[in-house]
C-alpha positions as CSV (number, residue, x, y, z in Angstrom):
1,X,0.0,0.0,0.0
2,X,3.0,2.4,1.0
3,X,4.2,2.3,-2.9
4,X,0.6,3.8,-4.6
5,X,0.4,6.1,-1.1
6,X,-2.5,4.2,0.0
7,X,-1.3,3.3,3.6
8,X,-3.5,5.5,5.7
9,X,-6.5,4.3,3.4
10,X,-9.5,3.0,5.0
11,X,-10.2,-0.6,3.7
12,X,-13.3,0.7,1.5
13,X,-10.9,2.7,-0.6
14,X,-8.2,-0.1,-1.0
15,X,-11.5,-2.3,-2.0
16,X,-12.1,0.5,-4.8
17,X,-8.6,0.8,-6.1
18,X,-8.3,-2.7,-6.4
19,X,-11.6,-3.2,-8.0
20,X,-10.6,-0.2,-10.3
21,X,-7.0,-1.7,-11.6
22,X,-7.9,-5.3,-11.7
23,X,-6.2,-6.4,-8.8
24,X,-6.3,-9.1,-6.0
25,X,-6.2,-8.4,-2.0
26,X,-4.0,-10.0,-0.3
27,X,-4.6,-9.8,3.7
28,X,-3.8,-11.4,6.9
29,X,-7.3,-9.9,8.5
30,X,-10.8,-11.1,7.7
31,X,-12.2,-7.4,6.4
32,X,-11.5,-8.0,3.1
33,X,-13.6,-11.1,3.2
34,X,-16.1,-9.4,5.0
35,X,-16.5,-7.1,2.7
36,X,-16.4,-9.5,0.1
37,X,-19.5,-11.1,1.1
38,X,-21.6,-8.4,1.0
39,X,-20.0,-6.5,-2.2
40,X,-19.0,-9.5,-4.2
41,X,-16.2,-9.4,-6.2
42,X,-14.1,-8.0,-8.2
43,X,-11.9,-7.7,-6.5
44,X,-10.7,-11.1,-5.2
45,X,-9.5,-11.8,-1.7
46,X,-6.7,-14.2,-0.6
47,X,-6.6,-14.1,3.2
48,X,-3.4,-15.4,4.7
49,X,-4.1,-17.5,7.9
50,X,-0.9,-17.8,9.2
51,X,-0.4,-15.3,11.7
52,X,2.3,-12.2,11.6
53,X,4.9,-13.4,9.6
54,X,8.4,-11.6,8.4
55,X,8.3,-10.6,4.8
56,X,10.3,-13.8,3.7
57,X,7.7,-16.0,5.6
58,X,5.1,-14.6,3.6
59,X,6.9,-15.0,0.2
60,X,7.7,-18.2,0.7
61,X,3.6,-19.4,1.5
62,X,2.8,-17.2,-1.7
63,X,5.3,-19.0,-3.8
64,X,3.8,-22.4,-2.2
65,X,0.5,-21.7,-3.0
66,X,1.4,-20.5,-6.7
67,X,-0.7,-22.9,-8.1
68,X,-3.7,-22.8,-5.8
69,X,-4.0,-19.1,-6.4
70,X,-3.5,-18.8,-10.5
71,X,-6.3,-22.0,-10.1
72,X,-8.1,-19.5,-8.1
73,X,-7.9,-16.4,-10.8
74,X,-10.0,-18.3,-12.9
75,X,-12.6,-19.6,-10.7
76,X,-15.8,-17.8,-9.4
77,X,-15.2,-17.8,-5.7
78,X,-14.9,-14.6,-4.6
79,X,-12.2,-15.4,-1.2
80,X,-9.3,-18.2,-0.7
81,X,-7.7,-18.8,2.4
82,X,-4.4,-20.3,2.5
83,X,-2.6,-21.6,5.6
């Protein structure tokens, strides 16, 4: 968020530049999926379920779940969680 000067956005904005560029949300909180379910997509949520990680941590469940998640482009769910 700190790269497009978003980091003091609330989430509803985030939601909106997302939905706006065509992007996925990637979180470790359950707003995004929240919101999901009453706005629907796009955009699509991943929530990550694994706690506060460091940034390597996190790279290394994303790279992981590569598959999963380019599966998950495609389909019509609107949130995937990935432990």
């Amino acid at each position: 968020m700190r790269l497009l000067g978003l980091e003091r956005a609330d989430d509803r904005a985030i939601w909106n530049y997302a939905k706006e560029k065509g992007f996925a949300l990637v979180s470790l909180d359950a707003d995004f999926v929240d919101m999901a379910g009453v706005l629907g997509t796009p955009p699509k949520v991943i929530r990550l379920r694994c706690g506060n990680q460091s940034t390597p941590a996190i790279e290394a469940l994303l790279r992981e779940h590569f598959d999963l998640m380019a599966g998950f482009a495609g389909d019509i769910s609107a949130c995937l969680e990935i432990y």
